[in-house]
Residue frames relative to the residue before (quaternion, step in Angstrom):
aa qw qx qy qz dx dy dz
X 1.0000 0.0000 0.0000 0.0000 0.00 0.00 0.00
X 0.6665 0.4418 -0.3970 0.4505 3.73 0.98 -0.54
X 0.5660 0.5446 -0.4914 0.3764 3.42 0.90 -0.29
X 0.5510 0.6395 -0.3001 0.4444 3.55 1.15 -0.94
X 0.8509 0.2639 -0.1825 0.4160 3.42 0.67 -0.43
X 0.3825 0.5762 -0.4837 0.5364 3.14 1.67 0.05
X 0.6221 0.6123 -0.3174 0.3706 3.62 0.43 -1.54
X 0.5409 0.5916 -0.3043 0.5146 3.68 0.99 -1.74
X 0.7617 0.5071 -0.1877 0.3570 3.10 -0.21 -1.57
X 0.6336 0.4844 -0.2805 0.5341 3.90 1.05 -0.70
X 0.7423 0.3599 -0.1993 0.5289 3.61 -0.03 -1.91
X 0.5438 0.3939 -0.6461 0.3629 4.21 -0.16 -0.75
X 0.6635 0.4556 -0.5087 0.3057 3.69 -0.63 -1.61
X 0.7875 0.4439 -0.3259 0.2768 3.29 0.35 -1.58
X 0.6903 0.5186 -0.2611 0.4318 3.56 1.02 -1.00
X 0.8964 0.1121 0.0029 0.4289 3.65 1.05 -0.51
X 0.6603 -0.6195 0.2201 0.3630 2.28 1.44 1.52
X 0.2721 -0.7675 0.5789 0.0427 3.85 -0.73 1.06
X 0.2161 -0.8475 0.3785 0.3029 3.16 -0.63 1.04
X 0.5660 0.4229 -0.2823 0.6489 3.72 1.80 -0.24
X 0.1883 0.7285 -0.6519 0.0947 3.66 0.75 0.80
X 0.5203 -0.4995 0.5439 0.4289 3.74 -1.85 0.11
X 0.3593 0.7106 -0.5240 0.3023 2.72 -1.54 1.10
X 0.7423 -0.0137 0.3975 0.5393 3.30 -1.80 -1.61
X 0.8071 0.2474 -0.0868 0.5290 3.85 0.51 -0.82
X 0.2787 0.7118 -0.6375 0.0960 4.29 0.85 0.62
X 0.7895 0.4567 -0.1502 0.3815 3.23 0.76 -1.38
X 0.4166 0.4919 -0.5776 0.5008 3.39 0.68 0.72
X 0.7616 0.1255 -0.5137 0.3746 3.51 -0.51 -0.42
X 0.4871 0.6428 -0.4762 0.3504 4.09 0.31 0.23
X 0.5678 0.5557 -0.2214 0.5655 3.32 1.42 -1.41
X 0.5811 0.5632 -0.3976 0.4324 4.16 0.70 -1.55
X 0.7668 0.5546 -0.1934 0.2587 2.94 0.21 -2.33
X 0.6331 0.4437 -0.2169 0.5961 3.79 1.15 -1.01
X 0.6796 0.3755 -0.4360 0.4551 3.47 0.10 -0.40
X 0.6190 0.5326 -0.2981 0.4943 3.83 1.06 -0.61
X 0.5033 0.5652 -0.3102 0.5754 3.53 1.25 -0.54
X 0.8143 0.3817 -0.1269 0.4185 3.08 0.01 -1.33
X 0.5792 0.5022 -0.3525 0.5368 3.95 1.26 -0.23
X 0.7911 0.3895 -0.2958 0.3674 3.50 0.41 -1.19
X 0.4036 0.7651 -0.2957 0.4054 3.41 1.98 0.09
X 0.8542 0.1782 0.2115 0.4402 2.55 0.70 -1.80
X 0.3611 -0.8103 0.3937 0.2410 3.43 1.25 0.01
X 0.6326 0.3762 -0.3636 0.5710 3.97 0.97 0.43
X 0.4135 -0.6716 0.6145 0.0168 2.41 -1.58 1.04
X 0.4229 -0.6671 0.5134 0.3354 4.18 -0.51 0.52
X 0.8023 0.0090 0.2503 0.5418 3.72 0.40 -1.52
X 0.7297 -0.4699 0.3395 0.3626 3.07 -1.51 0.02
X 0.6422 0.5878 -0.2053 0.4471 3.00 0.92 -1.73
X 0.6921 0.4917 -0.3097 0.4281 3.79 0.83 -1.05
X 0.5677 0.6444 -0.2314 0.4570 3.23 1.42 -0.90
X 0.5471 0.5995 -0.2325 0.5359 3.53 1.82 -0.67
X 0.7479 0.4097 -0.1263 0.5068 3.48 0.58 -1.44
X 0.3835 0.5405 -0.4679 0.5847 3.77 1.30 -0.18
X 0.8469 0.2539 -0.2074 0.4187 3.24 -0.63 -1.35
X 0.6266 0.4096 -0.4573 0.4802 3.72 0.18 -0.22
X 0.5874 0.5632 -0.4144 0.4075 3.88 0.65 -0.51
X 0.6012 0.7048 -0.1624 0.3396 3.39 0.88 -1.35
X 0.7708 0.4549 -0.0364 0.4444 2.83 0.73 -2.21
X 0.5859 0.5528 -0.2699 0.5275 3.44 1.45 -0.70
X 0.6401 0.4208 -0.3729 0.5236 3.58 0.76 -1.23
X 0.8411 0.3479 -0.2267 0.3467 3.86 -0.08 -0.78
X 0.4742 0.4623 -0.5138 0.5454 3.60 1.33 0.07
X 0.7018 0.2748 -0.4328 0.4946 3.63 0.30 -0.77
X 0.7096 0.4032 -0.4583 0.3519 3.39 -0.45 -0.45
X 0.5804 0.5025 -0.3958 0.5039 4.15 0.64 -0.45
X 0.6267 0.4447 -0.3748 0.5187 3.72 1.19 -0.90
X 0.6022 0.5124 -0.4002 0.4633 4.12 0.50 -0.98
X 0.8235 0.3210 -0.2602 0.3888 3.77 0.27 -1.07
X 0.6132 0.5634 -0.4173 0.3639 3.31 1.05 0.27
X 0.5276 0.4982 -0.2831 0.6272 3.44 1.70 -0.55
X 0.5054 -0.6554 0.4895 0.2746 3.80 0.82 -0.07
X 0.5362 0.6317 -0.4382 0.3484 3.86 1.42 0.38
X 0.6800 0.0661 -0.2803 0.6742 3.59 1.00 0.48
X 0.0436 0.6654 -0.7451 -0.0107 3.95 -1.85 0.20
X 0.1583 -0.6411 0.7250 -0.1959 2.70 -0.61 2.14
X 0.5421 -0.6514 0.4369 0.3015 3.11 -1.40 0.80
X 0.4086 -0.6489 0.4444 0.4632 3.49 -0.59 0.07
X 0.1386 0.5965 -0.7604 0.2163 3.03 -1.76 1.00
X 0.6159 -0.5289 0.4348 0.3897 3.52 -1.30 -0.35
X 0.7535 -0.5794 0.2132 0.2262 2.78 -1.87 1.05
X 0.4655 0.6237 -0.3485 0.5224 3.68 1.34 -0.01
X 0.6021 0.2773 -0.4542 0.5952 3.81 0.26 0.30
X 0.5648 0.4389 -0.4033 0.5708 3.71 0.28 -0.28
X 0.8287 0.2345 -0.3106 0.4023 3.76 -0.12 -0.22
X 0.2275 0.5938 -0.5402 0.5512 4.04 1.73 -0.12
X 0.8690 0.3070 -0.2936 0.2539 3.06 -0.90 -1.59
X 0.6062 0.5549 -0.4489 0.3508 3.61 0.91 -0.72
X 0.5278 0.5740 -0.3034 0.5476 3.55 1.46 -1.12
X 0.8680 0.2455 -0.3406 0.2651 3.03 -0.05 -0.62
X 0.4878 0.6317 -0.3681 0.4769 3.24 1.26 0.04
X 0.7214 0.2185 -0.3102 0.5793 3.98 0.83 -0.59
X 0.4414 0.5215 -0.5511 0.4791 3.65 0.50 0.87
X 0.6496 0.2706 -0.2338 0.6710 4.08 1.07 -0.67
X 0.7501 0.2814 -0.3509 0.4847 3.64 -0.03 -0.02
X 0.3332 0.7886 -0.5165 0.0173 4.18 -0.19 0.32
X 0.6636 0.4533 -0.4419 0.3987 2.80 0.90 0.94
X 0.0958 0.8396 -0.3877 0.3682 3.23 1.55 1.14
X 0.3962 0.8268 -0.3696 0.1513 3.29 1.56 -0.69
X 0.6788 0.6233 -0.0611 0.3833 2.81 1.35 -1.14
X 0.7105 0.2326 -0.2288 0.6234 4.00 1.44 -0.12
X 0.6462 -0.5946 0.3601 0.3151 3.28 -1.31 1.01
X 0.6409 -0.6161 0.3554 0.2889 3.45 -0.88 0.50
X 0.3896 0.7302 -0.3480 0.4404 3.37 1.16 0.20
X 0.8096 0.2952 -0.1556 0.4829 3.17 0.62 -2.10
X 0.4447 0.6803 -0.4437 0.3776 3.97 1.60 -0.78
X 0.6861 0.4828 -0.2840 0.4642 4.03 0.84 -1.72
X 0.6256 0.4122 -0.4299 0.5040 3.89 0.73 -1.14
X 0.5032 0.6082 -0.4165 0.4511 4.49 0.45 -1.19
X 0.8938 0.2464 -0.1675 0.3353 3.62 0.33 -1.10
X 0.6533 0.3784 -0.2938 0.5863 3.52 1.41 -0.82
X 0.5720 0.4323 -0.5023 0.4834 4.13 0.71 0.39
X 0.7558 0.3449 -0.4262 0.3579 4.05 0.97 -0.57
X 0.5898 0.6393 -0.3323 0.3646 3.57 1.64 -0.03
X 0.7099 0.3249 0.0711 0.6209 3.26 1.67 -1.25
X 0.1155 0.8537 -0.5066 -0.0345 3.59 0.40 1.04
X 0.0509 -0.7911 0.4426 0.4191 3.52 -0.36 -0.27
X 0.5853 -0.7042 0.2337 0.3269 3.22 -1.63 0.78
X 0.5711 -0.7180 0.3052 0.2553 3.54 -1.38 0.54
């Protein structure tokens, strides 16, 4: 089954078109992911538009990650959806040259080395 979702996790972007694909658009989900950092920190928001890229960051970290722990390919303890998105931050803060893989496989890279499950 994890191959199944690794696989998912490869062909969607390609079939439908990532929206943090590499490219013209790497640094946006780096840019999202900090501004989401930096909201759940601080509780303000700059603008609307940032207020946009917050919530689309979010929604991305925790759909994938709600999709990983249901297949049993990460188990994070429960808590709230902001330690799940730290670690993603903090993971493309040590990894910047990631530029290069879609933003899918970067969130699974960071919530599978924070949240193994056991074997």
């Amino acid at each position: 089954m994890k191959l199944l979702v690794l696989a998912l996790l490869v062909w969607m972007p390609c079939a439908y078109g990532e929206i943090f694909a590499p490219g013209d658009n790497r640094t946006d989900f780096r840019t999202y992911v900090a501004k989401a950092s930096h909201y759940l920190r601080t509780k303000q928001v700059a603008s609307p538009e940032d207020a946009m890229q917050i919530g689309l960051a979010m929604g991305y970290v925790e759909g994938l990650a709600l999709m990983l722990q249901s297949d049993k390919v990460i188990c994070p303890p429960t808590g709230s959806p902001a330690k799940r998105l730290d670690v993603v931050f903090r993971y493309l803060e040590r990894h910047p040259r990631g530029d290069q893989e879609v933003a899918a496989v970067m969130v699974m890279r960071a919530l599978g080395e924070a949240f193994p499950c056991p074997k």
